[in-house]
C-alpha positions in Angstrom: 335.6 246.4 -227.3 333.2 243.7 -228.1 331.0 244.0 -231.0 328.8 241.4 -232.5 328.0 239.7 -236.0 325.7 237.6 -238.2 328.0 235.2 -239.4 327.4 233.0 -242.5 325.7 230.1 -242.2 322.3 228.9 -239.9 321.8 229.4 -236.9 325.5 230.7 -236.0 326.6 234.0 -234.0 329.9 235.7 -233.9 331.6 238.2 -231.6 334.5 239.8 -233.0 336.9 240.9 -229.8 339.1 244.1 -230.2 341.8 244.8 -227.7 343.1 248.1 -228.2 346.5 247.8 -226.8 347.0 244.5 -228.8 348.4 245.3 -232.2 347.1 241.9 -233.4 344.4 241.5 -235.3 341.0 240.7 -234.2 339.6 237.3 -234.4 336.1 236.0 -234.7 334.6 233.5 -231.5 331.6 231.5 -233.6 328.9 230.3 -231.5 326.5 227.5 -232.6 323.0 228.3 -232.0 320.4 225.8 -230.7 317.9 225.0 -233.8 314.8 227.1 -233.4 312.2 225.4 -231.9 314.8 223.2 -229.8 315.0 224.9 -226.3 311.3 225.5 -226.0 310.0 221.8 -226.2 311.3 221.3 -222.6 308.8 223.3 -221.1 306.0 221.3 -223.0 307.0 217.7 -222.0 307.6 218.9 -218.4 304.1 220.0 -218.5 302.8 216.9 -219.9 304.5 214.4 -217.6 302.9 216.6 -214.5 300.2 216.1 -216.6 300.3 212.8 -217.0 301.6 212.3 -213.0 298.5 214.1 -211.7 295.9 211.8 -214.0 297.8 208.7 -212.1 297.5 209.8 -209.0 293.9 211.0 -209.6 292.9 207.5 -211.0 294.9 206.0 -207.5 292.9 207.8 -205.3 289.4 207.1 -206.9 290.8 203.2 -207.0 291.3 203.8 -203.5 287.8 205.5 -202.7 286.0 202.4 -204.1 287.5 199.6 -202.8 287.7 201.2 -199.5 284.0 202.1 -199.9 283.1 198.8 -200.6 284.9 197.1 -198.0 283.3 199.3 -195.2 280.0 197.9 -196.9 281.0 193.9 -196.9 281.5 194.6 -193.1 278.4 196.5 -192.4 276.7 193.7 -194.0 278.8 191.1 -192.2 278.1 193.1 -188.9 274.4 193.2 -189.3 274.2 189.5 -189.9 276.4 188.6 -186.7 274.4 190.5 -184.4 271.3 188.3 -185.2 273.6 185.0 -184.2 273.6 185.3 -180.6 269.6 185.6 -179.9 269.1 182.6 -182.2 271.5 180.8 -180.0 270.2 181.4 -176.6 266.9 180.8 -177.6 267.5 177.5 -178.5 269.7 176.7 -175.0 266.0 178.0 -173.7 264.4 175.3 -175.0 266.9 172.7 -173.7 266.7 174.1 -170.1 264.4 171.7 -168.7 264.3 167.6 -168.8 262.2 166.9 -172.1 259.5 164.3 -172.2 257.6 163.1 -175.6 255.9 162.4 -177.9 258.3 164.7 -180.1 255.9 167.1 -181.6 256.1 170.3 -183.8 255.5 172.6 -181.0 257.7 170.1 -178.2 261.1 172.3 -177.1 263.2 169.8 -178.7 261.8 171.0 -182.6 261.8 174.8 -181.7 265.6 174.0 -180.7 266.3 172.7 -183.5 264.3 175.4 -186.1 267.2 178.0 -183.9 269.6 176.1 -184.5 269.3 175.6 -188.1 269.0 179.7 -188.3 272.2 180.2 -186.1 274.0 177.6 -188.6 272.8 179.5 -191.8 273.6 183.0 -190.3 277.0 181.7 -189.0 278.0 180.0 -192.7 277.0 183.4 -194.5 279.0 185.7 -191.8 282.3 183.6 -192.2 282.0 183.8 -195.8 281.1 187.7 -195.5 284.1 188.1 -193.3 286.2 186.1 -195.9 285.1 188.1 -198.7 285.7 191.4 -196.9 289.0 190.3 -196.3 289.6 189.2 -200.1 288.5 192.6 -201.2 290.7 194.3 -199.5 293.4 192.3 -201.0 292.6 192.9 -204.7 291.5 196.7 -203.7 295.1 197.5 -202.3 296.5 196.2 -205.1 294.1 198.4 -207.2 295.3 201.2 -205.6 298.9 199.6 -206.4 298.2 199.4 -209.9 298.4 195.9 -209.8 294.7 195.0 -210.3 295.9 191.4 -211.4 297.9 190.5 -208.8 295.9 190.6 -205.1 298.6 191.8 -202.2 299.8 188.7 -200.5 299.3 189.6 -196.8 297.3 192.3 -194.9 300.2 194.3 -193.9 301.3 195.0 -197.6 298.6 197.0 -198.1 299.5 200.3 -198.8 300.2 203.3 -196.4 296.7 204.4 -196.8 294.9 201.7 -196.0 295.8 201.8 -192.3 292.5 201.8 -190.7 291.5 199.0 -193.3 294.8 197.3 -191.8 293.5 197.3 -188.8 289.8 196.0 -189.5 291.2 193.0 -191.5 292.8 191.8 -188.8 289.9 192.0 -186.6 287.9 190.3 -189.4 290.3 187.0 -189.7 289.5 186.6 -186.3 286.0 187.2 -186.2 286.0 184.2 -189.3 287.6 181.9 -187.0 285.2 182.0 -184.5 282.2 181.9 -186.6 283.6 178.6 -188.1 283.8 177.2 -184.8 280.9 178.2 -183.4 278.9 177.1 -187.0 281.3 173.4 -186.1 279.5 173.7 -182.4 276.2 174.3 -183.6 276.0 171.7 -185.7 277.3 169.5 -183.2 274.3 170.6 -180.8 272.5 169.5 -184.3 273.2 166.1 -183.8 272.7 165.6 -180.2 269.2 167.1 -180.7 268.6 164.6 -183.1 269.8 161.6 -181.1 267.8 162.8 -178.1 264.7 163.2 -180.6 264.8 159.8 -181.6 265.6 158.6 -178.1 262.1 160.3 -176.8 260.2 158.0 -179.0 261.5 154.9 -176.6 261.8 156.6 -173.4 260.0 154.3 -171.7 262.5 151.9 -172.1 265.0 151.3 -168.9 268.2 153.6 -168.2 266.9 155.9 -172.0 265.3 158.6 -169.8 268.8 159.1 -167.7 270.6 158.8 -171.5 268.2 161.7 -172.7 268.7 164.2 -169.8 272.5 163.2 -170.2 272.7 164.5 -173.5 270.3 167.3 -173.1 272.7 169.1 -170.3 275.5 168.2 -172.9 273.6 170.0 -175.2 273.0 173.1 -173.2 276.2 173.1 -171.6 277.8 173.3 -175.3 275.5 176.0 -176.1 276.3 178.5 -173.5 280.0 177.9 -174.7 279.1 178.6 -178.2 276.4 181.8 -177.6 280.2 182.9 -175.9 282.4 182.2 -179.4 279.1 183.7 -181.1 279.6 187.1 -178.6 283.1 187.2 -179.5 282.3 187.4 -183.1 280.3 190.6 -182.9 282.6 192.5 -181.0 285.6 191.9 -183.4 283.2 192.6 -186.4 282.1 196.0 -184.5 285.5 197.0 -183.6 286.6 196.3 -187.2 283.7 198.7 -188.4 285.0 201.2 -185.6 288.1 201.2 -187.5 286.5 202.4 -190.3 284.2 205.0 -188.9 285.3 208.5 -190.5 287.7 206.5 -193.1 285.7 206.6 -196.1 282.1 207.5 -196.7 279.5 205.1 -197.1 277.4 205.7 -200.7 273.4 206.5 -199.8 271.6 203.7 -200.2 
């Protein structure tokens, strides 16, 4: 028979055992009790470090939403300015298509070359750095989403597991960079020769610079088709980046 007691003393229990077919005496088993309040602060801090855990991974996943949001728009914009490279290109090759005679004037092929050319140039310089800048983002936004806003990821395939589409469309936009900085490198080398033929139409009359002029106008249009090509390119690795991203992430209303 087992019968229990409040023993002297806080917090302590006793249980006094009886064995009937023992002729000893009975003897006292004391049993330290846990100070009250002790055992029920577990429950508490667990529920405050889920608490805690779900606030992290809430503020991780709106990180993620904006960068990601923000990325899709640096290579909307990006996209939208490529696609206007190609025209501005072909209709300067236009202009060089047949043999050009002076005097140079605003309206002569050779100056409506050149106003293309000069838009081509500008639009190719703001895509690259577009296409850098996309790239960059997503960087710093993966580490965001790391919590490691300081500290940009290194390389595009340490961004995190849920930036796989993004993954994709960086890759797509380094390459899309590297052709726009050589076809910008191309254009402005059609720059120059459109300038040496200019000032060469101002003496054409003088022997063998007629021959000299239609030599560097076919070099000039030659390189052009070459470059509306590397300008093509462009586009398509810009739209299949932006493919990539279709369904990712929302875009804000603008």
């Amino acid at each position: 028979m087992v019968q229990f007691h409040r023993a002297r003393g806080k917090n302590k229990k006793t249980v006094t055992s009886v064995d009937p077919t023992s002729p000893r005496q009975p003897f006292l088993l004391v049993f330290q009790s846990p100070p009250a309040g002790l055992g029920g602060e577990a429950k508490p801090q667990s529920q405050r470090h889920r608490k805690e855990a779900s606030e992290r991974e809430r503020e991780r996943e709106m990180a993620a939403q904006a960068w990601k949001t923000r990325f899709r728009q640096r290579v909307a914009e990006a996209h939208a300015r490529c696609l206007i490279i190609p025209g501005k290109i072909g209709h300067a090759r236009a202009m060089l298509a047949r043999p050009l005679r002076g005097p140079v004037l605003r309206s002569s092929p050779i100056e409506i070359a050149e106003e293309s050319l000069e838009g081509a140039a500008s639009d190719l310089y703001t895509a690259a750095s577009l296409l850098g800048s996309a790239t960059e983002l997503a960087l710093r936004g993966g580490a965001t989403e790391l919590f490691l806003p300081s500290n940009p990821v290194r390389s595009i395939r340490l961004l995190p597991g849920t930036a796989a589409a993004q993954r994709r469309a960086c890759h797509k936009l380094l390459a899309a960079r590297q052709l726009a900085e050589e076809a910008y490198d191309a254009v402005e080398l059609c720059s120059d020769l459109r300038l040496g033929i200019r000032c060469l139409l101002d003496i054409q009359r003088l022997p063998g610079v007629a021959e000299l002029i239609e030599a560097e106008r076919l070099r000039a249009y030659n390189l052009l088709a070459n470059v509306r090509k590397t300008a093509d390119g462009c586009v398509w690795l810009v739209a299949g980046a932006l493919e990539d991203l279709r369904g990712a992430v929302p875009v804000r209303a603008t």
